[in-house]
C-alpha positions as CSV (number, residue, x, y, z in Angstrom):
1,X,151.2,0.1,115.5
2,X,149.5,3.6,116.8
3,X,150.7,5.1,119.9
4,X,147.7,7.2,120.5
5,X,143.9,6.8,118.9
6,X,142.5,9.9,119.9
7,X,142.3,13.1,117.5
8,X,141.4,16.3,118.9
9,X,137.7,17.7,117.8
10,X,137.8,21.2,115.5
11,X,141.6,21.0,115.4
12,X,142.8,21.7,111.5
13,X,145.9,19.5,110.9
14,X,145.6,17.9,114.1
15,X,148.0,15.0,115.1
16,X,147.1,11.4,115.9
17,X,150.0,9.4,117.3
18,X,153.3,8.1,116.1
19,X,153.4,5.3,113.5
20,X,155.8,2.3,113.8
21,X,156.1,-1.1,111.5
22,X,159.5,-3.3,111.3
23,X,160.9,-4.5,108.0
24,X,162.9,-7.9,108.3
25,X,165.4,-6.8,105.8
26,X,165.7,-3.6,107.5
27,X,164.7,-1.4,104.7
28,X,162.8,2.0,105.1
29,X,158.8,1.7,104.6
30,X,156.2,4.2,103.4
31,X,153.1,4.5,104.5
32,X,149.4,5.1,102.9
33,X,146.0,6.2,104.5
34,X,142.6,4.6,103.2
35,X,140.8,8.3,104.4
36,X,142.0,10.6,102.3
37,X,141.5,13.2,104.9
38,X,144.6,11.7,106.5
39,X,148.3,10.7,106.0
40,X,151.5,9.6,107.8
41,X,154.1,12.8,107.9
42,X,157.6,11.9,109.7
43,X,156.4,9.0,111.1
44,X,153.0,10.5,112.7
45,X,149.5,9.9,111.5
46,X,148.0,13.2,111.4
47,X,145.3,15.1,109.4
48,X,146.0,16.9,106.5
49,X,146.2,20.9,106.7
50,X,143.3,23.0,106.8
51,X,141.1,19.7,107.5
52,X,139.5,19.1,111.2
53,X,136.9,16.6,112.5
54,X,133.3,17.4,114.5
55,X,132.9,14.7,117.6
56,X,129.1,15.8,116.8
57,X,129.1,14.6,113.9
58,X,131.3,11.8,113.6
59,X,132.4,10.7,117.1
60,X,135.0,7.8,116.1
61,X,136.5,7.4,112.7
62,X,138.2,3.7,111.2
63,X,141.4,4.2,109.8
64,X,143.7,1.7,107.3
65,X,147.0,2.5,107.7
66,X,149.5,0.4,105.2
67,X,153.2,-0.2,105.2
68,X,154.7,-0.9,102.3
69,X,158.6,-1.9,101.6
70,X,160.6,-1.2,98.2
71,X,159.8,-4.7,97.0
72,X,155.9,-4.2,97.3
73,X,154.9,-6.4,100.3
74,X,152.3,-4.5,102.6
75,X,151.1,-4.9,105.7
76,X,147.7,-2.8,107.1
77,X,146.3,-2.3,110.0
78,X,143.0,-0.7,111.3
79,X,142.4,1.6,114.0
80,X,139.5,3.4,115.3
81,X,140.0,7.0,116.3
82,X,138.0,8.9,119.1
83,X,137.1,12.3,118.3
84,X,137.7,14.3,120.9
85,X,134.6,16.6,122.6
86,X,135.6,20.2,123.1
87,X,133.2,20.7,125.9
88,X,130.4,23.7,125.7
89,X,130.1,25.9,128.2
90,X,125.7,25.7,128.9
91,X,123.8,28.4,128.9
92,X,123.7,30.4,131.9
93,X,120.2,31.0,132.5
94,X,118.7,33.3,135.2
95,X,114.6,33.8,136.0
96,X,113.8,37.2,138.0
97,X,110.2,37.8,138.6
98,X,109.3,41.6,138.0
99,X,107.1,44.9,138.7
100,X,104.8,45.4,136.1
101,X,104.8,49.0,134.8
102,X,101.5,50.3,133.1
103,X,101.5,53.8,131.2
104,X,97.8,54.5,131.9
105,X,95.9,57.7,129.9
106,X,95.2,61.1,131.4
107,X,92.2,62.9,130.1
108,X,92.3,66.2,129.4
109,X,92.0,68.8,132.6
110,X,92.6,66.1,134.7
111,X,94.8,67.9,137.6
112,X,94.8,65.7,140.4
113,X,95.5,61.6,140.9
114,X,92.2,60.8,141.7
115,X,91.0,61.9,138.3
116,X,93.2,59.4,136.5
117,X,91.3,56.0,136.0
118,X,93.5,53.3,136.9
119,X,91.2,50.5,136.4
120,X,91.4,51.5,132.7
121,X,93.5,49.3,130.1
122,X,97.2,50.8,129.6
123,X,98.4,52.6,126.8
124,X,101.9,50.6,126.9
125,X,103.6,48.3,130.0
126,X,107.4,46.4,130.6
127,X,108.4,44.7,133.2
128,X,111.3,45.8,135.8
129,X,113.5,44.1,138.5
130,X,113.3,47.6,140.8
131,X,111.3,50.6,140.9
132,X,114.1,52.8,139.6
133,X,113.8,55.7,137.2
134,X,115.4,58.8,137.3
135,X,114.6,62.4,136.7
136,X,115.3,62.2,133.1
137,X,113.3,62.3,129.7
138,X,111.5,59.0,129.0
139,X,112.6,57.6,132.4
140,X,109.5,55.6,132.5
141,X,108.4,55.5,128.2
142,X,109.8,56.3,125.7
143,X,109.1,59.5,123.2
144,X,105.5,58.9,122.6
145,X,104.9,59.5,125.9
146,X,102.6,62.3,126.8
147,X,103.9,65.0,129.0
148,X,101.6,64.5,131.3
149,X,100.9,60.9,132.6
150,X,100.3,58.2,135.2
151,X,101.7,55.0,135.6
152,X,99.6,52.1,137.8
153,X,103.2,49.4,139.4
154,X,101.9,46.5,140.6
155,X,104.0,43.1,141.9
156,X,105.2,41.4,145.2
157,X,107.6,41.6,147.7
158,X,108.9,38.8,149.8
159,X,109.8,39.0,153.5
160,X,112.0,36.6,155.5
161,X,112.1,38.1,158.6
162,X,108.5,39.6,160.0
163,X,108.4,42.9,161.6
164,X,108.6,46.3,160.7
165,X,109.5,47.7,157.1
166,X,110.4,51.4,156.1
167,X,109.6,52.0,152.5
168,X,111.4,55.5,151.3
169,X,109.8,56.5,148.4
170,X,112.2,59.7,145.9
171,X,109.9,61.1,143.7
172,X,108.6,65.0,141.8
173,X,105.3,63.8,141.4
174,X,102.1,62.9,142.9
175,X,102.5,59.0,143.9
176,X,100.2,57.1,146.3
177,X,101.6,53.7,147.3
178,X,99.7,50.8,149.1
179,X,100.8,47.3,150.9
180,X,98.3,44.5,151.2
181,X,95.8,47.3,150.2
182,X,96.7,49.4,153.0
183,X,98.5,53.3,151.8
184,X,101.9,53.3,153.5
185,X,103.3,56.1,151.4
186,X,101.9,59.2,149.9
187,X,103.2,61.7,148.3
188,X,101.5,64.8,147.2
189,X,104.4,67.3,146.3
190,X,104.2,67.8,142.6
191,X,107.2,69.3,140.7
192,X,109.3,69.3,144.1
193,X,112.0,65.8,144.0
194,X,110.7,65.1,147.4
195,X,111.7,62.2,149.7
196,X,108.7,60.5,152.0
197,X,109.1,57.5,154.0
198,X,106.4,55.1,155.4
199,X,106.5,52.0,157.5
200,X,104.2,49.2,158.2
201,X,104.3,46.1,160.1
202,X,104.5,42.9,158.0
203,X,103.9,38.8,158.7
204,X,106.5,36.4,156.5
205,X,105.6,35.9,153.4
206,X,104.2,37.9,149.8
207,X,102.5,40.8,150.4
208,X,101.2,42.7,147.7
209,X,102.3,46.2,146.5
210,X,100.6,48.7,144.0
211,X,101.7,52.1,143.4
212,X,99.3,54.7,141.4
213,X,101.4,57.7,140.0
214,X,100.6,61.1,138.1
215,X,103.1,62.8,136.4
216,X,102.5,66.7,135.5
217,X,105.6,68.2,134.8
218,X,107.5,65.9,133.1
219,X,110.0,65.0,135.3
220,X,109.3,61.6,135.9
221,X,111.4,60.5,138.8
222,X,110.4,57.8,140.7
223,X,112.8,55.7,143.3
224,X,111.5,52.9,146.2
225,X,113.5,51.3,148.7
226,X,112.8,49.8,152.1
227,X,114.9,48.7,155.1
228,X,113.4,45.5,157.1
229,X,114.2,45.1,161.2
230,X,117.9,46.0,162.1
231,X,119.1,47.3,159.1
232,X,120.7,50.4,159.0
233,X,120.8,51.1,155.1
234,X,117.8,51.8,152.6
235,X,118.2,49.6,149.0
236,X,116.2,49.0,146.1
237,X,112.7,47.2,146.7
238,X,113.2,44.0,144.8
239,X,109.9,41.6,143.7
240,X,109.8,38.5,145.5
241,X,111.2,35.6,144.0
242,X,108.1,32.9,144.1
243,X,107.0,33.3,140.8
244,X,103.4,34.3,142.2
245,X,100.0,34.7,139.5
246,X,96.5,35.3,140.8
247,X,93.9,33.0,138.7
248,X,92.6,34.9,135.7
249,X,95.4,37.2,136.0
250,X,99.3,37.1,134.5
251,X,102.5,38.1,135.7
252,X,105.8,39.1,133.9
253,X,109.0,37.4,134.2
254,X,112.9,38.3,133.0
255,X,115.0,35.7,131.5
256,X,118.5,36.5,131.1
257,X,120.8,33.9,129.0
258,X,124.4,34.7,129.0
259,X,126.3,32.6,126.3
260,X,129.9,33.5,126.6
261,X,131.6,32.9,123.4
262,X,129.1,31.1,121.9
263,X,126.0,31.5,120.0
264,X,122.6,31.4,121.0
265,X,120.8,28.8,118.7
266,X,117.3,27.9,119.9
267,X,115.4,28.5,123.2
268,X,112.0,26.5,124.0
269,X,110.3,26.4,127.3
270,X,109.2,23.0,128.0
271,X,107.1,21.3,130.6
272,X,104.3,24.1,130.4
273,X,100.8,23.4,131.6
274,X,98.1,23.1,128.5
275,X,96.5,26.7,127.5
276,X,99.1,28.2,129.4
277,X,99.5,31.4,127.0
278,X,103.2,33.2,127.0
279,X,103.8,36.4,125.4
280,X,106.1,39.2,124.9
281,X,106.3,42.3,122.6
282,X,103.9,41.2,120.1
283,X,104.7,37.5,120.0
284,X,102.5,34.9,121.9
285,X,101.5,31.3,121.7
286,X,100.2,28.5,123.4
287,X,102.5,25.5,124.2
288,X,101.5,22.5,122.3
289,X,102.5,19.2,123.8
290,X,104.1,21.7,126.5
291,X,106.2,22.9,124.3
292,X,106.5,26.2,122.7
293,X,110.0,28.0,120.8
294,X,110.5,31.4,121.8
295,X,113.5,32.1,119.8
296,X,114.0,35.6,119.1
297,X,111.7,36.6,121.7
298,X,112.4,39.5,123.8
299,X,112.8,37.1,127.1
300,X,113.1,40.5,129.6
301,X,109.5,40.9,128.7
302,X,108.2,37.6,129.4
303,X,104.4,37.4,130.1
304,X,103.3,34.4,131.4
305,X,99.0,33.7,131.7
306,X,97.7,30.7,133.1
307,X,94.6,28.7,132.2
308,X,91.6,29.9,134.5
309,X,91.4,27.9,137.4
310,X,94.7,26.0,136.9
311,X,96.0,26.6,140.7
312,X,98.4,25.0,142.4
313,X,102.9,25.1,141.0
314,X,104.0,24.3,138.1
315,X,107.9,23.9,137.0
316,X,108.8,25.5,133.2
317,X,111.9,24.7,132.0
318,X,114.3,27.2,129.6
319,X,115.8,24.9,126.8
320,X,118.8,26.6,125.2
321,X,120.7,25.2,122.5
322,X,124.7,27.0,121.7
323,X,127.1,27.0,118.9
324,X,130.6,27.5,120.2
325,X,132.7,29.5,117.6
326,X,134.4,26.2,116.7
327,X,130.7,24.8,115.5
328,X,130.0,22.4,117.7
329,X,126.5,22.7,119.8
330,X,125.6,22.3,123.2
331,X,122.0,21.8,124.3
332,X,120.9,22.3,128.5
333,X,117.9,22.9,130.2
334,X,117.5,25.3,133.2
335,X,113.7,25.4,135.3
336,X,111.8,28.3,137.1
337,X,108.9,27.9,139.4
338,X,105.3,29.4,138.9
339,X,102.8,29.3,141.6
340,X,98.8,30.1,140.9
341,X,97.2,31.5,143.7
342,X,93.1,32.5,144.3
343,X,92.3,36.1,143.7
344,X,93.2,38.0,146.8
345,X,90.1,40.8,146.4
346,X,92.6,43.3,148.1
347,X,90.3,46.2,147.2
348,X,92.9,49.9,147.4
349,X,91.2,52.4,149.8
350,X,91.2,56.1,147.8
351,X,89.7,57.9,150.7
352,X,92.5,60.1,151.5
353,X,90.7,63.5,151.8
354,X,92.6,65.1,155.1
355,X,92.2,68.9,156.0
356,X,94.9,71.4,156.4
357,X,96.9,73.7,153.6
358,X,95.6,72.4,150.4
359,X,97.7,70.1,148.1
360,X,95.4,69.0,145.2
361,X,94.9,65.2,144.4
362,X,91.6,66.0,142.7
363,X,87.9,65.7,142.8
364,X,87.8,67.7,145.6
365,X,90.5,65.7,147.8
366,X,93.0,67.6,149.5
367,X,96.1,66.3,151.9
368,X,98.0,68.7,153.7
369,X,101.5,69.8,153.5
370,X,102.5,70.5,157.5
371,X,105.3,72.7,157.7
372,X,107.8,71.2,160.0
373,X,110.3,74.1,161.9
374,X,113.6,73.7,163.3
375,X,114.4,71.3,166.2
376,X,110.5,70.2,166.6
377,X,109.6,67.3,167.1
378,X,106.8,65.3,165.5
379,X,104.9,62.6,167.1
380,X,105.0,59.1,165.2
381,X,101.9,57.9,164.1
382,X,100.5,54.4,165.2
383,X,100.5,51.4,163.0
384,X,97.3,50.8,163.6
385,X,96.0,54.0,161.8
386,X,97.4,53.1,158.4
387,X,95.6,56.2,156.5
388,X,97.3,58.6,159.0
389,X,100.3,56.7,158.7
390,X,100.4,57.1,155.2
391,X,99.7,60.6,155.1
392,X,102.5,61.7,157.8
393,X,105.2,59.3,157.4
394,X,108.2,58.9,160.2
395,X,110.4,61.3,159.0
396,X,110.6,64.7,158.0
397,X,112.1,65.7,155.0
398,X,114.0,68.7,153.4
399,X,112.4,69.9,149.8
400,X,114.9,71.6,147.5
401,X,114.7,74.8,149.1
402,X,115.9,73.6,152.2
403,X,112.4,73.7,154.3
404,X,111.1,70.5,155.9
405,X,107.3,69.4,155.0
406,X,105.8,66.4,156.1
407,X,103.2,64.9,154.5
């Protein structure tokens, strides 16, 4: 008889169970294994060194063991063994939606924003989880950049709790941001790491956010955070999580995959609607049968473009298949949600000519820096004057050389 029918999966050597038979004389037996990958040492059934089983490929395994005495009678037995699964940790997948970053082309003798044409196609784009980038070289691009440049962000923010948002915007250049196609922040400082905050009132929900920057020094810095109603602390404006595309537009996603130990096989994204087209750095397809392998993508740059008119949610699922450093695989499915909404038609309002001490945004357009003295006090602007509100935020600031301006 066995004691124990299981062997363990991946495990060279590995022991069975204990072997027993009786002799009625009482003399010793030996015993023989019909699978040469096995034999009986001291009594145990056990695989031979340096040899292990995979429970993927070859789950149970029959086994003749025979005991034979000195005088040559035998008696065998069968057993079936279990291989043992060595469980695979799945994938952990995780689906951010994103800002879209656009690198958009300056002409020559351009020196104000509203000489930049935004509506224009980019020169290169990626997709980011927070409008982050510091004062450093190729912040936003990388070396090819220009020295001078704009950048069009574009995405959407969720709010939970309706009311009244501050959005603090760091940057040394000329940036004009708008929510829902109203501006909320300008800033019009350029070469001075200036801080300019702007609030607006907002309903539950999306609302849409677009930011048109000019960069003319080459400092690139550029920082947006916001505080909602009772909080105390600024953080990092993060996109909102619905997985929102406007018909005949797209919309980037970031797919993260950590794999632990083990190695990243395959990954296929299932369940997507026909003519659905995904992209990302220079690779692109359309699903067929729903269907489509993205291995080897680069899955932080994940460009997703639904068929025109195809409204309404869909569900995609991330198909990941692992090879544990022992070789055996593991295959698990994780699913984000996409949601195609009508065109909005938010149109962006570039009137922004104001009088005062000129600050240049070009074609002719001035805003004005107001110098803001000691101890006085500035009267808030009303929400329902979103241009003035944009143009002299709540706060006043303190530029580098320790003078407060407010824009």
């Amino acid at each position: 008889m066995l004691d124990n029918t299981t062997v363990a999966e991946n495990a060279a050597g590995a022991a069975v169970g204990a072997v027993s038979a009786s002799d009625p004389e009482g003399d010793a037996l030996t015993y023989t294994v019909d699978d040469a990958r096995f034999e009986v040492s001291g009594g145990v059934l056990k695989l031979k060194d340096g040899i292990s089983l995979d429970h993927e490929a070859e789950p149970s395994v029959p086994v003749t063991v025979t005991a034979t005495d000195p005088g040559g009678l035998s008696s065998s037995e069968t057993f079936s063994l279990t291989v043992g699964d060595v469980a695979v940790p799945p994938a952990a997948v995780t689906v951010s939606t994103s800002f879209h970053v656009e690198q958009i082309a300056v002409a020559d003798g351009v020196l104000g924003i509203l000489g930049v044409d935004f509506g224009s196609d980019p020169l290169g784009d990626f997709y980011t989880e927070t409008i982050d980038f510091p004062s450093t070289p190729f912040s936003f691009f990388d070396a090819a950049s220009a020295d001078v440049f704009a950048t069009r962000v574009t995405g959407r923010i969720q709010v939970d709790d309706p009311g009244n948002y501050e959005f603090r915007l760091t940057s040394g250049d000329t940036v004009v941001m708008w929510i829902d196609g109203d501006p909320v922040v300008i800033n019009a400082v350029e070469g001075l790491a200036t801080v300019q905050i702007g609030a607006c009132n907002m309903g539950a929900g999306e609302h849409e956010i677009v930011i048109h920057h000019l960069d003319l020094n080459g400092d690139a810095e550029m920082t947006l955070e916001w505080r909602g109603p009772g909080e105390t602390d600024f953080s990092l404006v993060t996109p909102s999580p619905a997985g929102t595309i406007e018909d005949d537009d797209d919309a980037g996603f970031i797919v993260d995959i950590d794999t632990g130990t083990s190695a990243l096989l395959s990954v296929k994204l299932t369940d997507v609607p026909d003519n659905w087209v995904i992209s990302s750095d220079g690779n692109a397809g359309i699903p067929a049968g729903g269907e489509l392998d993205v291995t080897g993508w680069d899955l932080s740059q994940l460009t997703i473009a639904p068929a025109s008119g195809d409204l309404g949610a869909a569900t995609i699922n991330v198909e990941t298949t692992l090879q544990a450093p022992g070789g055996e695989g593991e295959t698990s499915s994780s699913s984000f949600g996409v949601n195609v909404v009508p065109e909005n038609g938010i149109v962006l309002d570039l009137d922004l000519g104001l009088g005062g001490l000129p600050l240049p945004l070009g074609l002719g357009v001035e805003l004005a820096a107001q110098p803001v003295l000691p101890g006085e006090v500035l009267a808030e602007p009303a929400l329902d004057e979103p241009l003035e509100m944009a143009a002299q935020p709540h706060a006043a600031q303190l530029d580098p050389s320790g003078v407060q301006v407010l824009f």
